[in-house]
N, C-alpha and C positions, 0 to 999 in steps of 0.2 A: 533268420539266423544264417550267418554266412560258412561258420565253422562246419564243418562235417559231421562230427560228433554230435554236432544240436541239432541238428535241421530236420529230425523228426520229431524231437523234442512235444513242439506245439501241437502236435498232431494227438499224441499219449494225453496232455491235458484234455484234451477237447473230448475226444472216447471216453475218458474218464467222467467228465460233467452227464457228456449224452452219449451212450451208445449207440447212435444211430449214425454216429462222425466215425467210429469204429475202422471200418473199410478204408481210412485214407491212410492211417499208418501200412505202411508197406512191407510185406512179408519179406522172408529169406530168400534171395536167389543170386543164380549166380550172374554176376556181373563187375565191375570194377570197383577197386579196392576202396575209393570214396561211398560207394553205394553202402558195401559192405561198413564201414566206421559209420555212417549216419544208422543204418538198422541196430546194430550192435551195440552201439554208445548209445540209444535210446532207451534201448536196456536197462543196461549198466548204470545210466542215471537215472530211469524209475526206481530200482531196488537202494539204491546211495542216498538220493536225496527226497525219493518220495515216503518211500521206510524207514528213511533214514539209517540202514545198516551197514556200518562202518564196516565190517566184514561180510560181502556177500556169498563168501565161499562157507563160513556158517550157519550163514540164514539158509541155504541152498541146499546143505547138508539137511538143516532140518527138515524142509520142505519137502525132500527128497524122503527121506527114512519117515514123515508119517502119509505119504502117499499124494503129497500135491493137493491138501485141503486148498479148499478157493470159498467157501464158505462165508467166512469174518472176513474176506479182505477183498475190495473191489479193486485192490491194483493187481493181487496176486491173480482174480480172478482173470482180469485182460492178460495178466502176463502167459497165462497159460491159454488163453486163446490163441494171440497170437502168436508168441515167440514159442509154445509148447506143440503146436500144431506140426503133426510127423517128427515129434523129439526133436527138433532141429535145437531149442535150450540146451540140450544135453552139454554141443558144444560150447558153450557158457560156460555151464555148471561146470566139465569137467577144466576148463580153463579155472574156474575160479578157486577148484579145490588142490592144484599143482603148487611145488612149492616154490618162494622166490628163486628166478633162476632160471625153474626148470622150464624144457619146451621142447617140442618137435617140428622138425622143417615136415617132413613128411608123414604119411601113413606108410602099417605095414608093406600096403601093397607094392609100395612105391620104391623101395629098398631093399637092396639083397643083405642086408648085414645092420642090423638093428633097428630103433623106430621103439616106440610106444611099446612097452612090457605090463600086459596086464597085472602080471604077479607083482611089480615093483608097485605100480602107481596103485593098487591095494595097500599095501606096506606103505608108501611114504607121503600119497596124497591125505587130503579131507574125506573121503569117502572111501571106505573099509571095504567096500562090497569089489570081490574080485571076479566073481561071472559078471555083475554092471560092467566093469571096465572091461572084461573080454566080448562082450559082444559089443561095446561101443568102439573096442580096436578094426574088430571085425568090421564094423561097417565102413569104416574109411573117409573119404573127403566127401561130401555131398555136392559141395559149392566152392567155386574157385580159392574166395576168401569168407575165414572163420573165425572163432576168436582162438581155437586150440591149434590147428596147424600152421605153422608158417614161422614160428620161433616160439619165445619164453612169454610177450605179448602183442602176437605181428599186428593187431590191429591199433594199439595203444591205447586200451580200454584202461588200464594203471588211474591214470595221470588225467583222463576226461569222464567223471565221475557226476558232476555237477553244474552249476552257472560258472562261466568263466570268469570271474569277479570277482574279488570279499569286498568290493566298494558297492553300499549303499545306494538308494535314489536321492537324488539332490531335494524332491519335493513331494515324497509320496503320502499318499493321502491318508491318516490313521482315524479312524472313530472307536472309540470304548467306552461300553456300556456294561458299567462291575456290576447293576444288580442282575445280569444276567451270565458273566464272567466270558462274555463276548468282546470280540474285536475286527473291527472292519478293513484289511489293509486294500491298498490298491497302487501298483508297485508302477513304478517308471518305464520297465522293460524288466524280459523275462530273464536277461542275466543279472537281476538287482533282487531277484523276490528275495533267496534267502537268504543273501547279507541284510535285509529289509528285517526279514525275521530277527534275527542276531541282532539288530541294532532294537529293533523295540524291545527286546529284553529290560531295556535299563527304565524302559517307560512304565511297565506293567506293575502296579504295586502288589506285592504276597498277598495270598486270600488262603492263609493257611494251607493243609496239602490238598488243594484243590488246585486245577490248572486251567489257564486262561484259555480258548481256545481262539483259533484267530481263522477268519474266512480271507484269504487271499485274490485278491482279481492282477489281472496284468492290462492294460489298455487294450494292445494289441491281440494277445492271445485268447481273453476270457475270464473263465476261472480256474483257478489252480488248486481248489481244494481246502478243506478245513483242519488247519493243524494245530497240534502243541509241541510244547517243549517238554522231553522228558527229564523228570528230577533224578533220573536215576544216569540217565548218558548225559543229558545236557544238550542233546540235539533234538531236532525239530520233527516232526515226523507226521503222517497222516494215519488215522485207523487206528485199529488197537493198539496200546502198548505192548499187550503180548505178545505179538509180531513183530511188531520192532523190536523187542530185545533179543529175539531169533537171531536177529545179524549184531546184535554188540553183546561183549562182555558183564556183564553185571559187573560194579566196582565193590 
């Protein structure tokens, strides 16, 4: 993957399958601004497209306020391995809980005349707790670039969520086996798996409210994980449902 945003990407599947691949995803540090959007966007596209939650300032919120369970979920789990390790998430989270718009070039420290107000971003962010946000003012920039300082979203986490694609594989490989409500995919390349998903929709016949599950491979990368589709959002997700609906709305 040549994009920024992805190029840790295969790394997060592979940890995910074996732990023991864990170590290649690359922690937070400080270094240039591409470093920073491949860490950060690897992120931001586990929680989008591997939980599938369309809101991750939500999901984030909730994770937060019941204290970071890792339990039921093997991606939550890696995500607070790695990206949790010394809170360095925080600046995610409190990125993901600001409201359109809003942003800060700097930290307090850095500014004689405003910056980040604990009391406000209690009041008008996702996350209510105003000592959280005063000691996260408190601690300041860690690392050159992050996803909370620098503007409203200096890394351009928004907009690289997921596969750069809604086009399909020209020839991916499907097998289905309904008396077990399984399905085999095996995608062209890793920007195709989940338009790949979205396209076998139309293949899958109902099996009442029961859901089809589908094991995903990509040639190149491995495997990707065993997903469905939820009946209640309509997207695709790994792990419990309960946790996915953490980051969407109930309709």
């Amino acid at each position: 993957m040549t994009d920024p945003w992805l190029r840790d990407v295969p790394a997060v599947f592979r940890a995910l399958a074996d732990s023991r691949l864990e170590s290649a995803i690359p922690r937070p540090a400080t270094g240039p601004l591409e470093q920073a959007c491949a860490h950060w966007g690897a992120l931001h596209y586990t929680l989008s497209s591997l939980l599938g939650w369309a809101d991750v300032g939500r999901g984030l919120a909730w994770w937060y306020a019941a204290g970071k369970p890792v339990d039921d979920s093997p991606v939550l789990a890696l995500v607070q391995r790695v990206w949790g390790a010394d809170d360095l998430i925080d600046y995610y989270a409190a990125w993901s809980w600001l409201s359109p718009g809003v942003g800060y070039e700097l930290p307090q420290s850095a500014v004689t005349d405003g910056g980040p107000s604990p009391t406000w971003l209690a009041r008008h962010s996702r996350w209510p707790d105003e000592d959280w946000w005063r000691s996260f003012v408190r601690r300041g920039q860690v690392h050159h670039h992050d996803p909370f300082y620098g503007g409203n979203d200096p890394l351009h986490l928004s907009i690289h969520h997921g596969p750069p694609t809604a086009e399909p594989s020209e020839n991916p490989v499907v097998h289905l086996n309904p008396e077990q409500r399984r399905v085999l995919l095996v995608t062209e390349g890793l920007d195709h798996w989940l338009a790949d998903l979205h396209a076998l929709e139309a293949r899958l016949p109902p099996i009442c409210d029961r859901s089809w599950r589908v094991e995903v491979f990509d040639r190149r990368t491995g495997y990707l994980g065993e997903y469905r589709r939820s009946r209640v959002t309509g997207r695709w997700f790994t792990g419990r449902h309960a946790i996915h609906m953490k980051g969407n709305e109930a309709r």
